[in-house]
C-alpha positions as CSV (number, residue, x, y, z in Angstrom):
1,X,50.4,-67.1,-31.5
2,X,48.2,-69.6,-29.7
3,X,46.3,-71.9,-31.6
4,X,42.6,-72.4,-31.1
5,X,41.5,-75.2,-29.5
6,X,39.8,-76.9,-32.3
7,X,43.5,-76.3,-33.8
8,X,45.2,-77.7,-31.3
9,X,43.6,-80.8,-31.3
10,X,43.9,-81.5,-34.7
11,X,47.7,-80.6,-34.3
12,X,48.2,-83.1,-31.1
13,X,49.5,-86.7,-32.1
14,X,51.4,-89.1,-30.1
15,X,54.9,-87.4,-30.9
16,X,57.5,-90.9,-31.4
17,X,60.9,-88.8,-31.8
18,X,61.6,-84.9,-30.9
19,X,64.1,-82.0,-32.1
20,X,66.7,-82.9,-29.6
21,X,68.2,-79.3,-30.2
22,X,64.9,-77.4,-29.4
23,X,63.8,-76.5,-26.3
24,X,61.1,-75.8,-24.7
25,X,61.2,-71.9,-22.9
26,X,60.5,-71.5,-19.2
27,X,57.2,-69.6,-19.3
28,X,56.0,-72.5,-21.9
29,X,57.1,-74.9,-19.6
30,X,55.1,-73.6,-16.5
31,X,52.1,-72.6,-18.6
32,X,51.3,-76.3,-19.7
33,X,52.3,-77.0,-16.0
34,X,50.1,-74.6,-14.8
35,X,46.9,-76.5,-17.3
36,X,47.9,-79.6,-14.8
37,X,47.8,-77.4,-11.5
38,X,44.7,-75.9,-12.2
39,X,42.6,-79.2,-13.4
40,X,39.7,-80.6,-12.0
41,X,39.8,-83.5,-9.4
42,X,37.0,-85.6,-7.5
43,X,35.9,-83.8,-4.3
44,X,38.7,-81.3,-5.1
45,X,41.8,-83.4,-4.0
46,X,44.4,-83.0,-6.6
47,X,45.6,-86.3,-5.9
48,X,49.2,-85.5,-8.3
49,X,52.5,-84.0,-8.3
50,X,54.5,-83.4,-11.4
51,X,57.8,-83.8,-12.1
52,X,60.3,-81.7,-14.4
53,X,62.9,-84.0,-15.6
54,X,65.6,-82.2,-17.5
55,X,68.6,-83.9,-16.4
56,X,70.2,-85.7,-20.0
57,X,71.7,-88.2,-17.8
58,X,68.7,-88.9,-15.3
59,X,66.7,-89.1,-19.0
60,X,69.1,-91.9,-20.4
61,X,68.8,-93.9,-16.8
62,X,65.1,-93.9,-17.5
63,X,64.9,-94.6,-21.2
64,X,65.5,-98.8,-20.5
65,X,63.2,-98.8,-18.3
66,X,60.9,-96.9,-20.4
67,X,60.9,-99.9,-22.9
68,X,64.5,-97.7,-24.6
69,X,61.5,-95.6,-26.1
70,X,63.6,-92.4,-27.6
71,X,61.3,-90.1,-26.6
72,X,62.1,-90.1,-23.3
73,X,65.9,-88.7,-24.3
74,X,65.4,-86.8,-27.4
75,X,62.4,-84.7,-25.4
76,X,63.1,-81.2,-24.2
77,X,60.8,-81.5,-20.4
78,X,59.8,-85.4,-19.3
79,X,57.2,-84.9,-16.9
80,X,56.7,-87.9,-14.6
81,X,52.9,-87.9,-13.2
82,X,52.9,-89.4,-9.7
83,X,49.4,-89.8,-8.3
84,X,48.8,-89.7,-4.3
85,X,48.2,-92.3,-2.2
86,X,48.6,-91.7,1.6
87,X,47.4,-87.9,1.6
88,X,43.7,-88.9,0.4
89,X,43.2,-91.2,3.3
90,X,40.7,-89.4,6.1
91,X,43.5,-89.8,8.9
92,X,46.1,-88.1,7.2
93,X,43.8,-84.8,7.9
94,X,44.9,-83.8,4.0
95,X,41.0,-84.1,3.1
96,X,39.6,-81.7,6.1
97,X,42.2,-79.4,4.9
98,X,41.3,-79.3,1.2
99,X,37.8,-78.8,2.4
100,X,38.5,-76.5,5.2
101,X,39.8,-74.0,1.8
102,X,36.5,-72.8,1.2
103,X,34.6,-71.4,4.6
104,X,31.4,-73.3,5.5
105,X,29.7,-74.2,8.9
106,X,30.9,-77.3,11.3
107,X,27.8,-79.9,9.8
108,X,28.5,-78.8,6.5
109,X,31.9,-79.5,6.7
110,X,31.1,-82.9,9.1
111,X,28.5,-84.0,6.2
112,X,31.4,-83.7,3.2
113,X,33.8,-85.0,5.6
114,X,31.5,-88.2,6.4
115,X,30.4,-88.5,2.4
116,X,33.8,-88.5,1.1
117,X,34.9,-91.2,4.0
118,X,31.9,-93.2,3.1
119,X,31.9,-93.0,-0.5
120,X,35.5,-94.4,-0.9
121,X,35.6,-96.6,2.0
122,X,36.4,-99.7,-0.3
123,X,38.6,-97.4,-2.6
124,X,40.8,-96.2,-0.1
125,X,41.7,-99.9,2.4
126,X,44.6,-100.5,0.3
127,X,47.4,-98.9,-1.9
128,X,46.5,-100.9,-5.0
129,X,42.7,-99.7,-5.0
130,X,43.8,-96.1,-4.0
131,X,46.2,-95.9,-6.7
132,X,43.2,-96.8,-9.8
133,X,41.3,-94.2,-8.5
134,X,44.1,-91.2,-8.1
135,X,45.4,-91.9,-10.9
136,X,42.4,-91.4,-13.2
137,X,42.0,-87.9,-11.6
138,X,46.0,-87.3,-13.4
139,X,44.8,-88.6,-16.1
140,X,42.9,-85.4,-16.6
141,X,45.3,-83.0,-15.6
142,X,47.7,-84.8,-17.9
143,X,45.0,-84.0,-21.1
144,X,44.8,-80.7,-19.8
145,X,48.8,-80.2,-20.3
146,X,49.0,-81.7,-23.5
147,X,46.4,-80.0,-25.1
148,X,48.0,-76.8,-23.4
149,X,50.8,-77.8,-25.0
150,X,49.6,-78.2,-28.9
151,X,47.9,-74.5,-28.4
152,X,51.8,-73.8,-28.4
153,X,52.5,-75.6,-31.1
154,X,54.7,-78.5,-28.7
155,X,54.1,-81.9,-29.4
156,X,53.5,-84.9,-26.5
157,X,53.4,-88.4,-26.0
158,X,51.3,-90.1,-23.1
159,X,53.3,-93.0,-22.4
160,X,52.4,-96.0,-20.4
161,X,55.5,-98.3,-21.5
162,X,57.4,-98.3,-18.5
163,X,58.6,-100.4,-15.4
164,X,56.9,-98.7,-13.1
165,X,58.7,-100.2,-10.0
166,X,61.9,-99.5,-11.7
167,X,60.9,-96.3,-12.6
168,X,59.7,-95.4,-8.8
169,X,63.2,-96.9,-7.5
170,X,65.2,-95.0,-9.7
171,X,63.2,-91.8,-8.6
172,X,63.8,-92.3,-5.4
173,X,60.2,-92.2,-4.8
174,X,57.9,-93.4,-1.2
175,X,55.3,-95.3,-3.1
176,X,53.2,-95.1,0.5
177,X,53.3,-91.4,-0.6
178,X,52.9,-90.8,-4.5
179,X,53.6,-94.1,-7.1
180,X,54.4,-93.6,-10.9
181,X,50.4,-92.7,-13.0
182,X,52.1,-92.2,-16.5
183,X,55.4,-90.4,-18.3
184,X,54.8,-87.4,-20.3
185,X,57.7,-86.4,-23.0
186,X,56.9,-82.6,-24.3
187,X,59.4,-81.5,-27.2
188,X,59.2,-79.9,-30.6
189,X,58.5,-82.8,-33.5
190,X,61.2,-84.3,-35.8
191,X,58.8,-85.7,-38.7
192,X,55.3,-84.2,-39.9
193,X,52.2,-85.6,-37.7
194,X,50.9,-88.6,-39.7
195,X,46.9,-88.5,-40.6
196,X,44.8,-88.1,-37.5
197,X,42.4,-91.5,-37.7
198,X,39.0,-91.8,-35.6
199,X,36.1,-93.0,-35.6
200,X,33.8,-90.6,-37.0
201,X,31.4,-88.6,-34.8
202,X,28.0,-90.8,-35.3
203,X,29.9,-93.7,-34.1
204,X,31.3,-92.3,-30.8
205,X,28.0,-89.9,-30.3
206,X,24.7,-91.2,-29.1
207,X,22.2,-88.2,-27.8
208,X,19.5,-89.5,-25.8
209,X,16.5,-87.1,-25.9
């Protein structure tokens, strides 16, 4: 049974060490994917792709470069979050086409086409700028799959200890194309979820009336 979401949040915790003898199913699997696939993006790009890492010895080449974190082996699915780079550029003609998805006359489709190329002039001259910027929009898709996840009842860990230029060699990867935005280990917990700590509501809440 799902969980509600109010559940699942209180369920979610940074997940340090997984059941290495419980997996994940397939339609689990490709329902948190889905959460990822479906999220929202700026101006619609969907500037990700998502790899499925399964492979037990593609997982052990990663873990030293993933600070020999053992979540990376003893996880069921380690998705890899790329975010694009070349593909939102106006020349590559990837924009027009995400706009071209929904029907709408020539000058509206000139005026999105000329706002978008204005609007991230500065963020998309260079690989380094274009890469902050994609990769918040994963960044969202990534909550979406976790919290997907823990209305399951599957543990996650967003994980930003890694070499990311090792990481993108060992991948195999055309950083021009897509370059590493963060790891994602999904798995089934070892230990019970320590206390949740936050601040509490008043301090992270101001309403402005």
């Amino acid at each position: 049974m799902h969980k509600t979401f109010g559940e699942a949040m209180d369920f979610r915790h940074a997940c340090k060490i997984f059941d290495e003898n419980k997996k994940i199913s397939d339609k689990e699997i490709r329902e948190i994917l889905e959460a990822g696939r479906k999220s929202p993006s700026s101006f619609g790009m969907e500037p990700w792709k998502f790899l499925v890492v399964t492979n037990e010895e593609l997982k052990a080449k990663l873990q030293p470069f993933c600070w020999n974190q053992p979540q990376i082996t003893t996880c069921s699915h380690l998705v890899v979050v790329l975010a694009a780079i070349e593909s939102l550029r106006v020349e590559s003609g990837v924009p027009a086409k995400r706009f071209q998805r929904r029907a709408m006359p020539k000058e509206k489709f000139d005026f999105y086409i000329d706002l978008y190329a204005k609007h991230l002039e500065k963020t998309l001259s260079n690989d380094a700028n274009t890469l902050c910027w994609s990769a918040r929009q994963t960044y969202i898709a990534a909550a979406n799959m976790m919290t997907c996840a823990a209305t399951l009842g599957i543990d996650s860990c967003p994980m930003e200890g890694f070499e990311k230029e090792h990481v993108e060699e060992l991948l195999g990867l055309d950083t021009k194309v897509y370059q590493l935005s963060l790891i994602i280990p999904f798995g089934y917990r070892v230990n019970e979820q320590s206390a949740q700590l936050r601040l509490s509501f008043d301090e992270v809440v101001e309403f402005i009336e």
